[in-house]
FIKEDREN-487350 format. One record per residue: residue number from 1; residue in three letters; y, z, x of N, C-alpha, C, O, CB in turn. Coordinates in steps of 0.2 Angstrom, whole numbers. Glycine has a CB too. Layout:
  seq  type  n_north   n_up  n_east  ca_north  ca_up  ca_east  c_north   c_up  c_east  o_north   o_up  o_east  cb_north  cb_up  cb_east
  NUM   Ala        Y      Z       X         Y      Z        X        Y      Z       X        Y      Z       X         Y      Z        X
...
END
This chain:
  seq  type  n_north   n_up  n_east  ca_north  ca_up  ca_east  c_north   c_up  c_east  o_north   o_up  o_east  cb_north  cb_up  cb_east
    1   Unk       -6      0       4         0      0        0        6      0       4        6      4       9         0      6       -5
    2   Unk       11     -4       3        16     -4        8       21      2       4       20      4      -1        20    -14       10
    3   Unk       27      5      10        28      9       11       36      5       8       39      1      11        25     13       17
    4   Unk       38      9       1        45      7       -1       50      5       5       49      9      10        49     12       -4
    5   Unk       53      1       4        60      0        9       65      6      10       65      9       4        64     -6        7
    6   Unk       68      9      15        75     13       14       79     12       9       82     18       8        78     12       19
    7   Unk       82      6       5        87      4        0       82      0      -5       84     -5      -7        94     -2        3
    8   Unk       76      3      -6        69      0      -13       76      3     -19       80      8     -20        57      7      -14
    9   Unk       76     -5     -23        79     -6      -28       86     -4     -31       88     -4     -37        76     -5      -31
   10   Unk       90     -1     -24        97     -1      -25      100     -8     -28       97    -13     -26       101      1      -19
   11   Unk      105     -8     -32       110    -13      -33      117    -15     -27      122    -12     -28       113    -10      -39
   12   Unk      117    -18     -23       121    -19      -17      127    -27     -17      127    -33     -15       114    -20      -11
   13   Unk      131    -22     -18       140    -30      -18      141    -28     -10      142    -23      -8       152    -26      -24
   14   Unk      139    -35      -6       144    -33        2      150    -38       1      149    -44       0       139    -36       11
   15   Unk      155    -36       2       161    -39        3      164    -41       9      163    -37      13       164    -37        0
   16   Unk      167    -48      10       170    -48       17      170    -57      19      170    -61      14       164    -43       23
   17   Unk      169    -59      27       168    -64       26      164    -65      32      165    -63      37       173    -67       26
   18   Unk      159    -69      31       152    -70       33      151    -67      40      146    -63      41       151    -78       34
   19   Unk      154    -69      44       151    -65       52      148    -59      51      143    -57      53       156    -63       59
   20   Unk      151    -56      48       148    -47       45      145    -48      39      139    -46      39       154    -40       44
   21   Unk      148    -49      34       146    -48       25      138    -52      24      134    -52      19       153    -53       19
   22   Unk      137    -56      31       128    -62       29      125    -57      32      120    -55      29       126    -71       34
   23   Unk      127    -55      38       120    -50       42      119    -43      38      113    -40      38       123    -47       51
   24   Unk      125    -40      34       123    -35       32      119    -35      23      115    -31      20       130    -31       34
   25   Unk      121    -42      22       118    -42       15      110    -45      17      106    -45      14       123    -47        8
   26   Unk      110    -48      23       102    -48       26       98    -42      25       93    -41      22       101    -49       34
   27   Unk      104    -36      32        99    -31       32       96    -24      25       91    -20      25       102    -29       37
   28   Unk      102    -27      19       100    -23       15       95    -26      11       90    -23       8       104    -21       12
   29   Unk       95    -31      11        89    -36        9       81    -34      10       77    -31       7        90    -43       13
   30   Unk       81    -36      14        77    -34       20       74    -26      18       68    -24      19        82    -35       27
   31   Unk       79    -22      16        77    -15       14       74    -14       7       71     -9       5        83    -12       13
   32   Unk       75    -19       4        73    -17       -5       77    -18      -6       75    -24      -6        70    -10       -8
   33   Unk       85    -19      -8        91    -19      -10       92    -24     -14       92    -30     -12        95    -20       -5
   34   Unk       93    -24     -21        94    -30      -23      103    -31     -21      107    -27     -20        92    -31      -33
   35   Unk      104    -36     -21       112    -40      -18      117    -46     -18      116    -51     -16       112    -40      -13
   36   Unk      123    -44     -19       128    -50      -20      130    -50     -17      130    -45     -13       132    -51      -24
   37   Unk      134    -57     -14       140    -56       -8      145    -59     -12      143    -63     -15       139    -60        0
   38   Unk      154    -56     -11       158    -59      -13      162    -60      -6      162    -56      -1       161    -55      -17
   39   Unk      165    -67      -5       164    -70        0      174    -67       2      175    -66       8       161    -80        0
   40   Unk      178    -65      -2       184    -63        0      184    -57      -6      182    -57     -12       191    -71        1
   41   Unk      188    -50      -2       190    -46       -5      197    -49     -11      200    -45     -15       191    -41        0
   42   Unk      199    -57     -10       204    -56      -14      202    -60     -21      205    -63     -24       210    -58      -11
   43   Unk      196    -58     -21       190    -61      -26      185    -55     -30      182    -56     -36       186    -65      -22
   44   Unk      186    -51     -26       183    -45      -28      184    -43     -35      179    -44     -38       184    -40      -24
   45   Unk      189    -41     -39       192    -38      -45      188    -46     -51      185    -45     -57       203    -39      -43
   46   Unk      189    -52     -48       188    -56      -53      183    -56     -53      181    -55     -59       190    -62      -54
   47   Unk      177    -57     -49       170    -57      -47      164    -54     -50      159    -56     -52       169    -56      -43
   48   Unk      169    -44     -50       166    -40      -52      163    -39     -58      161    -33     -57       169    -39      -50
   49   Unk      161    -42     -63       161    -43      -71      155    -49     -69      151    -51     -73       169    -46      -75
   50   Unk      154    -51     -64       150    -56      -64      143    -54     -61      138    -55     -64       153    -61      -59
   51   Unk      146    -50     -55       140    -48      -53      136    -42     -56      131    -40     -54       141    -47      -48
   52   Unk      140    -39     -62       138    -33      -66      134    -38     -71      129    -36     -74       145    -27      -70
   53   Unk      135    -43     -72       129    -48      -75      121    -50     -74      116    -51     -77       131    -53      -75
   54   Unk      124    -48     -65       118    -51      -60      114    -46     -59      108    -46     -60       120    -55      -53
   55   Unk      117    -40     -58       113    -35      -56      111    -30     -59      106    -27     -58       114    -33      -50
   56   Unk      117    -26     -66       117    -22      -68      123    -18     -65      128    -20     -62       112    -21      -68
   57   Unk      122    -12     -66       128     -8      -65      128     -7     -55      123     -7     -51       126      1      -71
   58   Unk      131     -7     -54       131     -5      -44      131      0     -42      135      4     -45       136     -8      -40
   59   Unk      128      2     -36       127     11      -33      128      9     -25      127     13     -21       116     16      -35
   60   Unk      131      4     -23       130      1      -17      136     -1     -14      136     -7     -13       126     -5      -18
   61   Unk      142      0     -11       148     -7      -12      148     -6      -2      149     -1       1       160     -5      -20
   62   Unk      148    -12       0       148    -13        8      155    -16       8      156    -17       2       142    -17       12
   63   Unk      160    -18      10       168    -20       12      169    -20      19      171    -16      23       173    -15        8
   64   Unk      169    -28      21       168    -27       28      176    -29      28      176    -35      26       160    -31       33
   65   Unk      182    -28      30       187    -27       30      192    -31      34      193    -29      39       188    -21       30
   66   Unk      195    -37      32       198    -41       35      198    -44      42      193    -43      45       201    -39       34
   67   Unk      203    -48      44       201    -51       51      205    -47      56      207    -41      54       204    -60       51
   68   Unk      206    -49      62       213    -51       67      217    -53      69      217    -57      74       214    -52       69
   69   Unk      222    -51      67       229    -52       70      233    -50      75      235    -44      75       234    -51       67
   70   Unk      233    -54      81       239    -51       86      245    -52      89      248    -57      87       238    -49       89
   71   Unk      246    -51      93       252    -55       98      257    -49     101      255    -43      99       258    -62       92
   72   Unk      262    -49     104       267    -47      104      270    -45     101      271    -50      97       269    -48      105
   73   Unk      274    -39      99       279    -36       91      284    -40      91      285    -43      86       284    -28       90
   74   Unk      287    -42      95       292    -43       96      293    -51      95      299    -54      95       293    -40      101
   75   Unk      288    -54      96       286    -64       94      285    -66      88      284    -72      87       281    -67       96
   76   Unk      285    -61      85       285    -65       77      288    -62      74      291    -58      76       280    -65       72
   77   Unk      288    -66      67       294    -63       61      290    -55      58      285    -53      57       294    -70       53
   78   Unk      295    -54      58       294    -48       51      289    -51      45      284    -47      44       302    -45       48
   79   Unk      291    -55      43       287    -59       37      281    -60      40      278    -62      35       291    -66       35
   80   Unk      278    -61      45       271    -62       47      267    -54      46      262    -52      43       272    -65       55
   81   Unk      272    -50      51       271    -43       51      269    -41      45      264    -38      45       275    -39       52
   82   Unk      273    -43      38       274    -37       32      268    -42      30      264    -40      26       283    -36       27
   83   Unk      267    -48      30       260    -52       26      256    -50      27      252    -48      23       257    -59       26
   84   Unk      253    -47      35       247    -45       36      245    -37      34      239    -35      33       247    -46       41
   85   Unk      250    -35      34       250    -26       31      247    -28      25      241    -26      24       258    -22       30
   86   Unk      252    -30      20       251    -33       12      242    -34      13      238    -30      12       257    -43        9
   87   Unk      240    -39      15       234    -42       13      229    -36      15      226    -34      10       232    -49       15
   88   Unk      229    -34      21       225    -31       22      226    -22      20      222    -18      19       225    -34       28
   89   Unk      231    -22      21       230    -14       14      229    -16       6      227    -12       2       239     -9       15
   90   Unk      231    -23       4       226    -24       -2      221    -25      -2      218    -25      -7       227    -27       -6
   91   Unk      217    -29       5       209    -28        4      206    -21       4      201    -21      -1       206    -31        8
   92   Unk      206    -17       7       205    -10        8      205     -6      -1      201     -2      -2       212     -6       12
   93   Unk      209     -9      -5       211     -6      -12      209     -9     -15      208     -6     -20       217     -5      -14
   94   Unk      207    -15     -15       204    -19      -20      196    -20     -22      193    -22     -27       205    -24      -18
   95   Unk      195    -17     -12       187    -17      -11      185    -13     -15      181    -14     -19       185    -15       -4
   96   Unk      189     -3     -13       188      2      -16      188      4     -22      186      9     -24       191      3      -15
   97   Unk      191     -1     -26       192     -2      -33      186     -5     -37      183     -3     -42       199     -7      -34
   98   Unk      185    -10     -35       182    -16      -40      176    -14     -43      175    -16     -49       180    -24      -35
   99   Unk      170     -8     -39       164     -6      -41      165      4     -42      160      8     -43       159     -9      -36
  100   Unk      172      4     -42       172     13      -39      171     18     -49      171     24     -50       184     16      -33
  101   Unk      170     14     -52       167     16      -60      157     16     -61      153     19     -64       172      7      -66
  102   Unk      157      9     -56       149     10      -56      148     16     -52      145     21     -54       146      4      -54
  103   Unk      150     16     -45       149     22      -42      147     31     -45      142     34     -45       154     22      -39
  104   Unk      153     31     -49       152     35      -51      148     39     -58      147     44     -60       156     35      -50
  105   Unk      146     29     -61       141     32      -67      133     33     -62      128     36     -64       141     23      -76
  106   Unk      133     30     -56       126     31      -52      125     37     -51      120     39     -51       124     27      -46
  107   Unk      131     40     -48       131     46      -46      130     53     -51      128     58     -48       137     46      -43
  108   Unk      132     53     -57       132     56      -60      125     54     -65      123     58     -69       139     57      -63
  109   Unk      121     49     -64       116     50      -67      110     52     -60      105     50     -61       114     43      -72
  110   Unk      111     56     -53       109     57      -50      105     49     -44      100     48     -42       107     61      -54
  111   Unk      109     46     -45       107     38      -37      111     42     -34      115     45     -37       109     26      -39
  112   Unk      110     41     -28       114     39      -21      119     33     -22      117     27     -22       107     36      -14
  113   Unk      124     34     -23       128     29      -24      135     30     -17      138     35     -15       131     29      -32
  114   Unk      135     23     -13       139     24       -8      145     17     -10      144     12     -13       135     23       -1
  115   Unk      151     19      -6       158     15       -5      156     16       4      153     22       5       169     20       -7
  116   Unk      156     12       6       157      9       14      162      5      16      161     -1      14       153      5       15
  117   Unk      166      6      19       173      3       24      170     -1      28      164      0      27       178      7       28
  118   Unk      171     -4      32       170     -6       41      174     -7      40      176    -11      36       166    -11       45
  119   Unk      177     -5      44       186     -7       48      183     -7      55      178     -8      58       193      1       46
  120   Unk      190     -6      58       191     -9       65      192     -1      69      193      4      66       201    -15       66
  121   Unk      190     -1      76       190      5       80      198      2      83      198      0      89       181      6       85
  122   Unk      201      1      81       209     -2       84      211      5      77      216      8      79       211    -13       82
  123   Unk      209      7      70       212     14       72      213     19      73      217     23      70       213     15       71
  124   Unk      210     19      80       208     29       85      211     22      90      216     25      92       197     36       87
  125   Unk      210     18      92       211     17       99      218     13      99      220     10      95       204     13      102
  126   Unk      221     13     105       227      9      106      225      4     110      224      4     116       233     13      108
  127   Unk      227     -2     105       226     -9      108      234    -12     110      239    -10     106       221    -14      101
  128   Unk      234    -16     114       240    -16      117      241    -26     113      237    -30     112       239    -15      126
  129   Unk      247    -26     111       247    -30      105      244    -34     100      243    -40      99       248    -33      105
  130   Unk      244    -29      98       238    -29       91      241    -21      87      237    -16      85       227    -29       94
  131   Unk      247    -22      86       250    -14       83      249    -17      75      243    -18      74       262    -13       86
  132   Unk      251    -18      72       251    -20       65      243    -20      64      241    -14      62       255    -28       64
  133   Unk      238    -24      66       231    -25       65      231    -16      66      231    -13      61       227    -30       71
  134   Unk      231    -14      71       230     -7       73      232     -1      67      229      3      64       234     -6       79
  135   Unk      239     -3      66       241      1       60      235      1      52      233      6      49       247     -2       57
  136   Unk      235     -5      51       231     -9       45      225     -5      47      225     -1      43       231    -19       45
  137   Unk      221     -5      51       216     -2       51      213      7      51      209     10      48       215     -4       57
  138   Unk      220      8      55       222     16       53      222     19      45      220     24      43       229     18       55
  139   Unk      225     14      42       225     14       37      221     13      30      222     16      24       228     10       38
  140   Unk      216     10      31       210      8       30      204     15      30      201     17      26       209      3       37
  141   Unk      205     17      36       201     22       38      203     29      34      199     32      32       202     23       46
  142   Unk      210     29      33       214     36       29      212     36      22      212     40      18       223     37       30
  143   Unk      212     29      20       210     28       12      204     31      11      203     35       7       210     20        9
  144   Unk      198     28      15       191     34       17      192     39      18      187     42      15       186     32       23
  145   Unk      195     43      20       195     50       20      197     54      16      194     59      15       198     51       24
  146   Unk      203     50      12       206     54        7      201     52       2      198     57       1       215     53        4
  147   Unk      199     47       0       194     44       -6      187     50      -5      184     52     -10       190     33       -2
  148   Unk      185     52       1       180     55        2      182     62      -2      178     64      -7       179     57       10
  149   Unk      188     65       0       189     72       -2      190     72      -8      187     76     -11       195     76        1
  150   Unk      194     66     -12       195     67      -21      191     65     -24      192     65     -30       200     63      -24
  151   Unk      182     61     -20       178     61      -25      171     66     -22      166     67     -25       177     53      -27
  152   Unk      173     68     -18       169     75      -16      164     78     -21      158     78     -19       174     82      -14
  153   Unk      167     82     -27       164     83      -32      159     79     -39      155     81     -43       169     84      -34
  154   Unk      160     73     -37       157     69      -39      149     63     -36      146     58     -38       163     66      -40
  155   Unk      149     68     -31       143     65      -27      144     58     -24      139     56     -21       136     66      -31
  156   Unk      149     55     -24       150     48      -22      151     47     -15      156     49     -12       156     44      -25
  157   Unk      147     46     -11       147     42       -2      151     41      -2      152     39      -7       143     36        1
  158   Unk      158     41       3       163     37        7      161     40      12      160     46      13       171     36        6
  159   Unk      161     32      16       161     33       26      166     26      26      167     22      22       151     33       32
  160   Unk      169     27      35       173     23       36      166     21      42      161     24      44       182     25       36
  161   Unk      168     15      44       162     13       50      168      8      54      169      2      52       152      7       46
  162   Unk      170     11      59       175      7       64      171      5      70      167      8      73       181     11       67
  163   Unk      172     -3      70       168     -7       74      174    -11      79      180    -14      78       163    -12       68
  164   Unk      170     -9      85       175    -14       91      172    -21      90      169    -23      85       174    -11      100
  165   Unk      174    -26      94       174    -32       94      166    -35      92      161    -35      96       178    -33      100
  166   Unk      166    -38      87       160    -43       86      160    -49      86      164    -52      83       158    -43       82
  167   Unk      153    -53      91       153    -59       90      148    -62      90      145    -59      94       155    -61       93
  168   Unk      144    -67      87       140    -70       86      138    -71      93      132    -71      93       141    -74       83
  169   Unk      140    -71      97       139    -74      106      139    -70     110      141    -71     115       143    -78      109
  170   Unk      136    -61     108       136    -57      111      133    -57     117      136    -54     122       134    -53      108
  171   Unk      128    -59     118       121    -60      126      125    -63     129      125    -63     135       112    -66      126
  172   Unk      131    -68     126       133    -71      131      140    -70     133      143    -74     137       133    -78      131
  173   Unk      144    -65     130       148    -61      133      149    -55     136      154    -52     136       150    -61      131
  174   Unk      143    -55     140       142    -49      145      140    -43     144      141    -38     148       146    -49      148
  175   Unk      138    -43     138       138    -36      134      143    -32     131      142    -27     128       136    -32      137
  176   Unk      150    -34     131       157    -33      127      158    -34     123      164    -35     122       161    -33      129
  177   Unk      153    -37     119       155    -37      110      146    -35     109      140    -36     112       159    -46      105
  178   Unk      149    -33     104       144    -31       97      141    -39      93      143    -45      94       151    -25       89
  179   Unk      137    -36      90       133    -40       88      134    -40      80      136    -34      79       127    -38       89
  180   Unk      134    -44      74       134    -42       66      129    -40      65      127    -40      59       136    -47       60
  181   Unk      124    -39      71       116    -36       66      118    -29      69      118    -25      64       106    -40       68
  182   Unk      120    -27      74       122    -20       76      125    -19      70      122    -14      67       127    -19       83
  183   Unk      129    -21      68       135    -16       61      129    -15      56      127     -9      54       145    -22       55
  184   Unk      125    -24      54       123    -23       49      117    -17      48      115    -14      42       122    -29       48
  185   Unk      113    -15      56       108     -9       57      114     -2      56      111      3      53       105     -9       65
  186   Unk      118     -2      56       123      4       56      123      5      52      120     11      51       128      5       58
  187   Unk      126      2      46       128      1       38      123      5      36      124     10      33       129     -7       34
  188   Unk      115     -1      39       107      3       33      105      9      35      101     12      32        98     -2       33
  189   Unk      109     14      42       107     19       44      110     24      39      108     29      37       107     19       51
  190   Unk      116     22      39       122     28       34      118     28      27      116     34      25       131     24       33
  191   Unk      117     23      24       116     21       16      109     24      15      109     26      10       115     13       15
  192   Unk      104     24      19        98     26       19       96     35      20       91     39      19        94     22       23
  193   Unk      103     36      23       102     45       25       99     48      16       98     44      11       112     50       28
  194   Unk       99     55      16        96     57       10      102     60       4      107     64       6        90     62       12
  195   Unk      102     58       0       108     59       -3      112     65      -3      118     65      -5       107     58       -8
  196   Unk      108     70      -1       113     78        2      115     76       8      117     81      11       109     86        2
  197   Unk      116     70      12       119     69       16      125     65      16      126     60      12       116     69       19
  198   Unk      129     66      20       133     57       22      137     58      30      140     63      32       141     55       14
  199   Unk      135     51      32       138     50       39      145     49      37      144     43      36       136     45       44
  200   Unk      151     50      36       156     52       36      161     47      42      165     44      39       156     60       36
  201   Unk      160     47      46       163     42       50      159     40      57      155     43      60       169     46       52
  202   Unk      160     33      57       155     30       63      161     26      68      165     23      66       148     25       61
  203   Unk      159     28      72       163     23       80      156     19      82      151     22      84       168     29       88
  204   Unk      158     13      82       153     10       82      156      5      90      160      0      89       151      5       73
  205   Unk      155      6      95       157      2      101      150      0     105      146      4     105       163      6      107
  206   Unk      150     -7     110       149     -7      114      145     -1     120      148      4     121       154     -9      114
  207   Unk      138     -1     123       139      6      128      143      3     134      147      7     136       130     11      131
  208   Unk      143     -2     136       150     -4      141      157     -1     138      160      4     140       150    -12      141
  209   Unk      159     -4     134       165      1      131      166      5     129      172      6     127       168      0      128
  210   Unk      160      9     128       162     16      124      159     22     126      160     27     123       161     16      118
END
């Protein structure tokens, strides 16, 4: 008799865009997880009704959280600055939002139900232009924290999972990037703990960088 998967028959939304959101809706797959991918959080809100069609109610939401932006402060417009804040502090809110009603009906009928961030390890660390990105990510990270304490009571998972640099071409960049199957092993390590627990925050680097 084979031996249930870690995520046997959760309901699982990964949000994001492909280099992370394909590996990690692999690895929950791969777990027993039934799963959707919504390919941009600024799709999420509309989608959301769709996929409560496909799968039922959700106990799962992964949000692997925007791109990179950087340069110099001082070389671009403000208007570049203030778009990237905008989008990317409304993906953070949108992500948060779109399933955080299912969450809580899983939670209160006793499922393990989790909110998952991946954000950027650019907000504990100071990256030298990449301030804005940096902020946006800080940012990111504080919404998981406060999200954690105000639904505390409610048995709902938030963790934030900050990840340094990933690439598909890891072997061949000397070992200073991460991999999307690295995040996506991290994501199913958090998600599968037992529900009186939760990993609360992960720094996810590189052992060369970190």
């Amino acid at each position: 008799m084979t031996a249930p998967g870690p995520v046997e028959d959760r309901r699982a939304v990964v949000i994001g865009l492909p280099l992370l959101a394909d590996a990690i809706a692999a690895e929950l797959t791969a777990g027993g997880a039934r799963v959707e991918t919504i390919p941009s959080t600024h799709d999420v809100l509309a989608a959301a009704d769709g996929v409560r069609e496909r799968l039922g109610s959700v106990d799962l939401v992964v949000a692997a959280l925007g791109g990179v932006g950087g340069g110099p402060f001082g070389l671009s417009p403000a208007e570049r600055w203030a778009e990237m804040v905008e989008q990317s502090a409304g993906d953070a809110v949108r992500a948060a939002r779109a399933f955080l009603d299912d969450l809580l009906t899983a939670a209160a009928n006793a499922h393990r139900a989790d909110l998952v961030l991946v954000g950027s390890a650019a907000a504990s660390e100071l990256v030298p232009a990449f301030a804005v990105h940096a902020a946006t990510a800080a940012g990111a990270a504080q919404l998981a924290r406060t999200l954690r304490l105000e639904l505390g009571g409610t048995l709902v998972r938030v963790r934030h999972i900050a990840v340094g640099w990933v690439s598909p071409r890891a072997a061949a960049d000397g070992g200073d990037a991460l991999t999307p199957e690295d995040v996506a092993q991290t994501v199913m390590f958090t998600v599968s703990m037992p529900a009186t627990t939760n990993v609360a925050e992960v720094s996810l680097l590189t052992t060369a960088n970190g």
